[in-house]
C-alpha positions as CSV (number, residue, x, y, z in Angstrom):
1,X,-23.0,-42.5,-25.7
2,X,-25.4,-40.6,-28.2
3,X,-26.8,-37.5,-28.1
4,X,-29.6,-38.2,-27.4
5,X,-28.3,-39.7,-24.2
6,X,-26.7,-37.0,-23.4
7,X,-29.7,-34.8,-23.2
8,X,-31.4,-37.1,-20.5
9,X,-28.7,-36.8,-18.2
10,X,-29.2,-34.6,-14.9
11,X,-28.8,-30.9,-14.6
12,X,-26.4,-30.5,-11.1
13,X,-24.3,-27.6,-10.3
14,X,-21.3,-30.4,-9.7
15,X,-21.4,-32.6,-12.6
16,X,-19.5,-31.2,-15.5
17,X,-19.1,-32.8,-19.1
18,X,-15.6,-33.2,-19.9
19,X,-14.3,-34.6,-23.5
20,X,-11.7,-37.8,-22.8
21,X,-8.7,-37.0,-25.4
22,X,-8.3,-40.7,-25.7
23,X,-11.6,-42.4,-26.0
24,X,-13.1,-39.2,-27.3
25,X,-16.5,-40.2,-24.7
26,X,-18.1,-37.7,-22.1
27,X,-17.7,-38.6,-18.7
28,X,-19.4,-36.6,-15.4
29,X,-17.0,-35.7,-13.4
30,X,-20.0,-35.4,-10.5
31,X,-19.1,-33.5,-7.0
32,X,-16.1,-35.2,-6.1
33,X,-12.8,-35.8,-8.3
34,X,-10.3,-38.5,-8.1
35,X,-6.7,-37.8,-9.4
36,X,-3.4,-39.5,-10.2
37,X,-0.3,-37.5,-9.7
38,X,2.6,-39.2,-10.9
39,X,1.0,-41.8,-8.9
40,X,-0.3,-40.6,-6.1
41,X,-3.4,-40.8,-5.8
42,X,-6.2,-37.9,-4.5
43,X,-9.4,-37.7,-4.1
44,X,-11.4,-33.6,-3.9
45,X,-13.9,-32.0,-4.7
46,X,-14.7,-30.6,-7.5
47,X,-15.0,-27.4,-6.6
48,X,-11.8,-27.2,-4.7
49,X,-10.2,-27.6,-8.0
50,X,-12.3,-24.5,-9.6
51,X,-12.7,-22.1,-7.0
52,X,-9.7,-20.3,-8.1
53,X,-8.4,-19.3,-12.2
54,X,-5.7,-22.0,-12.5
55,X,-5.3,-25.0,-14.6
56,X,-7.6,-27.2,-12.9
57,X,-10.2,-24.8,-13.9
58,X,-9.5,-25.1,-17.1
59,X,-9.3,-28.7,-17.3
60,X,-12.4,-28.7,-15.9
61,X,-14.3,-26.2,-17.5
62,X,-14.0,-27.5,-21.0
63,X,-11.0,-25.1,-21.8
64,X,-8.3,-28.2,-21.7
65,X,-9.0,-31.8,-22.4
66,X,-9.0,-34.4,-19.6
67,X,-7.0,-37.9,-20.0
68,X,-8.8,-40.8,-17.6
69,X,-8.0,-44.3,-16.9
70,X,-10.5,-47.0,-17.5
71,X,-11.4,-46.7,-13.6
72,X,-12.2,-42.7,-13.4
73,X,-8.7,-41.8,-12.2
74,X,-8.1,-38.1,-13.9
75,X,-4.4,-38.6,-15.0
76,X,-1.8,-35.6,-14.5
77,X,2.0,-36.9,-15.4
78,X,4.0,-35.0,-12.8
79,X,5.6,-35.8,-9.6
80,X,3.0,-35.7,-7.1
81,X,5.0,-35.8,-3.7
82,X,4.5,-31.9,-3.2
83,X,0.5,-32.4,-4.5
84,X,-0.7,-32.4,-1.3
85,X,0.8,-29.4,0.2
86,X,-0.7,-27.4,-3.5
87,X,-4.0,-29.4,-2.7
88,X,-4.7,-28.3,0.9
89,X,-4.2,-24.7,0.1
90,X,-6.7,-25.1,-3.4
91,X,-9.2,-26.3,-0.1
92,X,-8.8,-23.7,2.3
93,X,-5.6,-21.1,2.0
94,X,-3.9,-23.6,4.5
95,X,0.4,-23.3,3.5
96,X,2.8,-24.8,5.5
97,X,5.9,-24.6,3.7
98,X,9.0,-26.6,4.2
99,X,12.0,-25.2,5.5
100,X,14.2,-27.1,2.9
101,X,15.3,-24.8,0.3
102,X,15.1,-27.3,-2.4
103,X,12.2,-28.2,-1.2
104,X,10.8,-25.0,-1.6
105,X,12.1,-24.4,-5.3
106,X,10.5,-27.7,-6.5
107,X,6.8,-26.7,-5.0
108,X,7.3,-23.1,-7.0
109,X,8.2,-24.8,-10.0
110,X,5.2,-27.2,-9.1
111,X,2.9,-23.9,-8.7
112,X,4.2,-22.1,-12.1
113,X,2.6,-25.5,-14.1
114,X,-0.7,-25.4,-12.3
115,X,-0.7,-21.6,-12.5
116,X,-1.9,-20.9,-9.2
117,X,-0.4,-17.4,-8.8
118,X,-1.5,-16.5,-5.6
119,X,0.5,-19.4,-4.3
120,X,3.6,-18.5,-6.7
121,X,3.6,-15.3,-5.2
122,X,4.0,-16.9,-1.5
123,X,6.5,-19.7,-2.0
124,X,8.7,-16.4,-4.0
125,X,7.9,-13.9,-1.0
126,X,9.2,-17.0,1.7
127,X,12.1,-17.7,-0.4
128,X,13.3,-13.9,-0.8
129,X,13.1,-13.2,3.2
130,X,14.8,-16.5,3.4
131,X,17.3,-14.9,1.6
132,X,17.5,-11.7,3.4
133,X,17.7,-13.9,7.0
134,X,20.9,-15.8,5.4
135,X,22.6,-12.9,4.2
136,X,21.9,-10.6,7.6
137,X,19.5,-7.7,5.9
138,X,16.3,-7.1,7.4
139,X,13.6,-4.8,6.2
140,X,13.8,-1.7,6.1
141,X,11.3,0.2,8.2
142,X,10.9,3.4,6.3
143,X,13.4,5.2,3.2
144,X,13.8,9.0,3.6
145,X,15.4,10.8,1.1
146,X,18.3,13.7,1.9
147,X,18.4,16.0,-0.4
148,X,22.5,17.0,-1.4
149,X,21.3,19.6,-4.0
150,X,17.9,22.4,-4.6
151,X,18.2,20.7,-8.0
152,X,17.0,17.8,-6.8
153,X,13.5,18.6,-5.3
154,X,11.9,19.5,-8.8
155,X,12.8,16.3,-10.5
156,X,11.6,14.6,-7.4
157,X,8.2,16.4,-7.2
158,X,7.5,16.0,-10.8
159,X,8.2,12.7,-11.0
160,X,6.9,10.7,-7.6
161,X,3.5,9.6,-7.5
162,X,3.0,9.7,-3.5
163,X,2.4,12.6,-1.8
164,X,5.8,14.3,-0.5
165,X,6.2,15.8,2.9
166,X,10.0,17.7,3.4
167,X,11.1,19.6,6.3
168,X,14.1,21.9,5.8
169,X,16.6,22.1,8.6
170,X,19.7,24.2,8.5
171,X,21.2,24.7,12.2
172,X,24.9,26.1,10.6
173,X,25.7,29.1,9.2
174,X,22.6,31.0,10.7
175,X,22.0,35.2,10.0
176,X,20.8,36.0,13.4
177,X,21.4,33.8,17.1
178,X,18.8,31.6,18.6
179,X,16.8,32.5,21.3
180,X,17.0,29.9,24.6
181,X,14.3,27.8,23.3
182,X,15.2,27.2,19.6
183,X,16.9,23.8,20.0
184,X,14.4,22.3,22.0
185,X,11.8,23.6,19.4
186,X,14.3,22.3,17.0
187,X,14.5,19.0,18.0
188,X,10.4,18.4,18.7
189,X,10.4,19.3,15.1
190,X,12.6,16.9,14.0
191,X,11.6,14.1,16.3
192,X,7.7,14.7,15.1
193,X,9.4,14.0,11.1
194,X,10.5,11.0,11.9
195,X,7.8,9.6,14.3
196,X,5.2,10.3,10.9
197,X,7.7,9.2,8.2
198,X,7.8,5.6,10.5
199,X,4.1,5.7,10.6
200,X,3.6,7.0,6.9
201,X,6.5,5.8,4.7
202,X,4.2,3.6,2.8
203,X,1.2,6.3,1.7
204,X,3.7,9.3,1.8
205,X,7.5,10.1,0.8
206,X,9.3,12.0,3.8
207,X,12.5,14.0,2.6
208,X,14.7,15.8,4.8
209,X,16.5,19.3,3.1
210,X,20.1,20.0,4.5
211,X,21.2,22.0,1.8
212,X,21.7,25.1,3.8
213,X,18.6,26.8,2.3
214,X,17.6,30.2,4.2
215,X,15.1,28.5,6.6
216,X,16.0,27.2,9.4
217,X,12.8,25.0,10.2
218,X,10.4,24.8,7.6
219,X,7.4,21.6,6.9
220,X,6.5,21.7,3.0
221,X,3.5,19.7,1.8
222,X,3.3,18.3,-1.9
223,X,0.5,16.8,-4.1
224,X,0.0,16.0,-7.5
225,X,3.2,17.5,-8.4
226,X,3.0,20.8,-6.7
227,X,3.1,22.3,-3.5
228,X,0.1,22.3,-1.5
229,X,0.6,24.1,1.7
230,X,3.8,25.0,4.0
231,X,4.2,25.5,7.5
232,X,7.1,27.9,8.4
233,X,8.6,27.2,11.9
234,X,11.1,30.0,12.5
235,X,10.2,33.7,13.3
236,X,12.3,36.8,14.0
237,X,12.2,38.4,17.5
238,X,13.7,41.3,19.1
239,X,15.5,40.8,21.9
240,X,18.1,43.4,24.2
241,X,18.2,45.5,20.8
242,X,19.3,42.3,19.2
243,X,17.6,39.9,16.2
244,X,17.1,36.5,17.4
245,X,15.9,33.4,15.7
246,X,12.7,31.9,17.3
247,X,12.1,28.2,16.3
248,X,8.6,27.5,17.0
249,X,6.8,23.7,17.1
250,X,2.9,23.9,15.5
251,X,2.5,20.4,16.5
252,X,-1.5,20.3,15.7
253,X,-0.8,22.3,11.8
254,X,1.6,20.1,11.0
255,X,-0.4,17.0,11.6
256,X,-3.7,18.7,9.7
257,X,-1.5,19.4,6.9
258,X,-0.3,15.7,6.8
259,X,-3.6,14.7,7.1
260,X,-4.6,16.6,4.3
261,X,-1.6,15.9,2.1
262,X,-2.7,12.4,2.1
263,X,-6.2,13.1,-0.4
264,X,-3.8,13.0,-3.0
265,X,-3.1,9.7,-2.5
266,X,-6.0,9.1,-5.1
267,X,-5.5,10.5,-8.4
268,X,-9.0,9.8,-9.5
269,X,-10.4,13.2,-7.0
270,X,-9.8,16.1,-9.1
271,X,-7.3,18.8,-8.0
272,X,-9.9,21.7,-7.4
273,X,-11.8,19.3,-5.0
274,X,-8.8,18.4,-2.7
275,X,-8.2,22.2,-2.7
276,X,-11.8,22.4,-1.8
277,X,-11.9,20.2,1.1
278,X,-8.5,21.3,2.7
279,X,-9.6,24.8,2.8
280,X,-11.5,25.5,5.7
281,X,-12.9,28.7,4.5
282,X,-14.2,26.9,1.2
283,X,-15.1,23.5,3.1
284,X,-17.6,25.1,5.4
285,X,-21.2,26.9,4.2
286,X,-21.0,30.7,2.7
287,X,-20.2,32.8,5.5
288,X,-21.8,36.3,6.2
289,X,-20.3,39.7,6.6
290,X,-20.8,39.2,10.3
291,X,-18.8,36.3,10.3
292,X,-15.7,37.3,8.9
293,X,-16.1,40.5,10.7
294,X,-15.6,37.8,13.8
295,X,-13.4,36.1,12.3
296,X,-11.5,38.8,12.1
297,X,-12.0,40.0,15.1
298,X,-10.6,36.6,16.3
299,X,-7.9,36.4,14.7
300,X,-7.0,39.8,15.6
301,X,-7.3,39.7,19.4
302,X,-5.9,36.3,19.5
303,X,-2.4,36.9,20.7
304,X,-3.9,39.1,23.3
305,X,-6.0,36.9,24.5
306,X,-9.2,39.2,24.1
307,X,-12.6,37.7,22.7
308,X,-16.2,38.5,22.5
309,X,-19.4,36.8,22.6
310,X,-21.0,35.6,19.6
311,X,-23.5,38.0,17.9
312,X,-27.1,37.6,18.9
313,X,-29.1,36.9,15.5
């Protein structure tokens, strides 16, 4: 075919030129593709075979050279008895994998040489909880981390990427007694941990703090390799001319600060804005003289339970 042949042909979005490595002739592959697998034969589309970056793509995109029979039949020398499990998931994501573990190793080695790694990355993913189910693990729903040392947090903080939520508990070895409450306060505080670490494990690392430090119940929040906020749960009170430990539960804080904690999940938001938008004071507009005399005020006569009407402006 010359040149000049060449030229005349049509212009389709389906019909590719491909060079034949034997005859050294163009041929159009057109919209549909037949092809002989070790002897099986196939028939697709072309399309099919290019929609995703594997090596059909490049065999038909000019990028590798394509062997043909004298009757149009695109020639591939390998065993083509898995083909047309690889062939219905080039059409539409379809995968029904076979429950034979032989089975399974010859389709991955099948999906390595057509370098279709979305379908590697399957076949490996079946085969590893395939494993698991033989051997009796099962997946893990979350990891905390206990912390046997206060040498330990640094390295941890400085190293981790995630955000890092720890709650100290120390129930032995306590200064002063609880008060009746404390262990029921105790144990909402502990139960809340675990309830957002099962949630959370995957966008935030959850460590527990037994090392006896001098709180007894205390939330600490960590971004970005420092720490961002803290929510103390234990308070002194004075009871029969005694000191007592108070374990409190601040249920809403601690989710607001969890909820916070997780803007540093993306490293590409600068520090100084996350501080920004987790501090209510700087988050809201420019307040006036008269409002943080209110505020004030509010905070103030809070814990008696006073309040006044907002100022008339």
């Amino acid at each position: 075919m010359s040149d000049s042949t060449l030229s005349n042909l049509p212009s389709t979005s389906t019909s590719v030129l491909q060079k034949e490595s034997i005859s050294g002739t163009y041929h159009s592959f057109g919209k549909y593709v037949k092809l002989n697998v070790g002897n099986h034969l196939f028939l697709t589309s072309y399309d099919t075979l290019t929609k995703e970056d594997t090596m059909f793509k490049a065999m038909f995109s000019g990028r590798m050279e394509v062997i043909q029979d004298s009757e149009g039949w695109v020639l591939i020398d390998r065993d083509g008895e898995h083909f047309n499990i690889i062939l219905n998931y080039l059409r539409d994501g379809t995968l029904n994998l076979p429950d034979c573990i032989q089975t399974l190793n010859e389709l991955l080695h099948e999906a390595k040489f057509y370098c279709i790694q979305t379908l590697v990355e399957l076949i490996e993913q079946h085969l590893r909880a395939r494993s698991r189910k033989t051997t009796g693990d099962t997946d893990a729903c979350c990891k905390v981390i206990m912390l046997t040392s206060a040498k330990e947090l640094p390295n941890i903080v400085a190293t981790v990427r995630k955000p890092i939520v720890k709650l100290a508990i120390n129930r032995h070895n306590n200064k002063y007694s609880y008060t009746a409450s404390s262990d029921e306060m105790l144990m909402k505080n502990i139960e809340l941990f675990d309830k957002l670490s099962i949630r959370l494990n995957n966008r935030i690392l959850f460590i527990k703090d037994v090392t006896g430090s001098e709180e007894i119940c205390c939330w600490s929040f960590y971004g970005n390799g420092q720490k961002m906020a803290e929510v103390c749960c234990t308070s002194i009170v004075y009871a029969t001319e005694r000191k007592q430990n108070k374990v409190e539960f601040f249920e809403a804080r601690i989710y607001e600060e969890t909820l916070n904690i997780l803007l540093y999940e993306n490293r590409n938001t600068s520090v100084d804005e996350i501080i920004r938008a987790t501090t209510p004071r700087l988050a809201s507009a420019v307040l006036t003289d008269d409002d943080y005399d209110e505020e004030r005020f509010s905070t103030t006569n809070s814990a008696s339970g006073t309040s006044r009407p907002p100022r008339k402006r």
